[in-house]
Each structure stands twice: as structure tokens, then as C-alpha cells.
C-alpha positions as CSV (number, residue, x, y, z in Angstrom):
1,X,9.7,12.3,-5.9
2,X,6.8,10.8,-5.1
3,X,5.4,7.2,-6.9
4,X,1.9,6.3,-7.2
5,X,0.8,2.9,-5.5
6,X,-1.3,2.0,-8.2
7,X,0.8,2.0,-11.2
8,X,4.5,2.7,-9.9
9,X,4.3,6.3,-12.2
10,X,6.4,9.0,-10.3
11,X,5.9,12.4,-9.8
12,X,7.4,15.9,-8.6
13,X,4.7,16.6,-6.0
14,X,1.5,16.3,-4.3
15,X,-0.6,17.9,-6.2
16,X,0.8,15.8,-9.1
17,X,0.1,13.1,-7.2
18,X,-3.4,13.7,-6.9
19,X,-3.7,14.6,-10.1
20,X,-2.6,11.6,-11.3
21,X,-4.7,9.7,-9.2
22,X,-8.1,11.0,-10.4
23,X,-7.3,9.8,-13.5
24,X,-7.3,6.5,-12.0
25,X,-9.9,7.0,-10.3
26,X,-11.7,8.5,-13.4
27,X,-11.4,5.4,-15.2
28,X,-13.0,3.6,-11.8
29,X,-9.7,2.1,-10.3
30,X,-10.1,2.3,-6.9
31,X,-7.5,4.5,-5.1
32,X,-6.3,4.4,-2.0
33,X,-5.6,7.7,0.0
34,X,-1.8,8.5,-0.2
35,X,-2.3,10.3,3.6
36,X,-0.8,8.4,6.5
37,X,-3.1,6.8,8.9
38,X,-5.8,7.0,6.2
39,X,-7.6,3.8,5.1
40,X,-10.1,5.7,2.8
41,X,-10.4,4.2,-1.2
42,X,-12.8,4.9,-3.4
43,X,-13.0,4.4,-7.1
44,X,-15.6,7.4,-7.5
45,X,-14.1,11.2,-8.4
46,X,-16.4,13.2,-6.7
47,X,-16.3,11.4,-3.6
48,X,-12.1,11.0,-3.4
49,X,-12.1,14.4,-4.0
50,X,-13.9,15.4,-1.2
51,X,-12.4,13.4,1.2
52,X,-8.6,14.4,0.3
53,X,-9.8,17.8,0.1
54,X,-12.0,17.9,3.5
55,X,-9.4,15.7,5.5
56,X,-5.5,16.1,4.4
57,X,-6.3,20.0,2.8
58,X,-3.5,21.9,3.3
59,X,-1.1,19.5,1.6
60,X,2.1,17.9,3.0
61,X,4.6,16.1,2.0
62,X,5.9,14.5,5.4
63,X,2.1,13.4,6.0
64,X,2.1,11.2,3.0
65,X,2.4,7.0,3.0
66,X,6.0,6.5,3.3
67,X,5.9,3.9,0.7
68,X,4.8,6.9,-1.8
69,X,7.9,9.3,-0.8
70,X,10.9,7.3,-2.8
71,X,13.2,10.9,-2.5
72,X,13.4,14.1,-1.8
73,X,15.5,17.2,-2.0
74,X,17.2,18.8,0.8
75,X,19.3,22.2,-0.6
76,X,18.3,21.3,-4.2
77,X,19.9,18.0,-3.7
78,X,18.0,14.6,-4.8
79,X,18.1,12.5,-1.5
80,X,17.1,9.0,-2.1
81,X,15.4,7.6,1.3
82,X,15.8,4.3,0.8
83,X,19.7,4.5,1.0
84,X,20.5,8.4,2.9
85,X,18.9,9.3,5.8
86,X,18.8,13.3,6.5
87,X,21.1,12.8,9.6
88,X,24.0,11.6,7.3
89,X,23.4,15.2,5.2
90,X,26.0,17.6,5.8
């Protein structure tokens, strides 16, 4: 699962994600970009758009902020990072 940073919401996936964060943005939050090593924010659609799209297209998951990635599956099983670590995974 992934969580948004602006409101705490949670979603399935990135593109979930994203979604939910232009309609932040479309409402003229300002977003920051969920990408690691990114420092990008903008609080205008057209331009977030283009930079997620132009920068971090294709998509993926391990290249995300890891304050947004709160769990993930591994064999169709929920892992929650903050307590399981993959190694520990049998």
C-alpha cells in the first residue's frame, strides 16, 4: 500500500497514487513528487504532470519516497515495512 503525504489517504498503487494526487493538486495544494531524490512540488496540474510523466515514466514502486511505501506484498502476502523486513520472509 502506498499513503499519500498530503492527507495520510492510502492506496493500492502508483498510478493510484498519482491519481490521487492531481486531485490535490487540482484543487491548488501543492504536491510534492512521491519519486526519491526528487524535490519537485507544484500546485499546478499541467505542469506536475509533466514532470512525473517526463522524469519517473515508467513507473516503480521501489523508486518511490520510502515514507509513501507503508507495505507491500511479497507471494500475495501483505508485508508491513515498518515491522518485517524481506530477509525475515520465508
Amino acid at each position: 500500500m502506498l499513503k499519500c503525504l498530503g492527507c495520510m489517504c492510502t492506496v493500492n498503487d502508483i498510478q493510484s497514487l498519482l491519481q490521487h494526487m492531481r486531485r490535490h493538486v487540482k484543487s491548488r495544494e501543492k504536491v510534492l513528487c512521491p519519486f526519491s531524490n526528487c524535490a519537485f512540488e507544484s500546485n499546478v496540474l499541467s505542469t506536475f504532470k509533466a514532470h512525473v510523466s517526463k522524469k519517473h515514466h515508467p513507473y516503480d514502486t521501489d523508486a518511490l519516497k520510502g515514507d509513501i511505501l507503508i507495505c507491500q506484498t511479497v507471494n500475495d502476502n501483505v508485508i508491513d515495512d515498518s515491522s518485517t523486513t524481506l530477509d525475515s520472509v520465508s
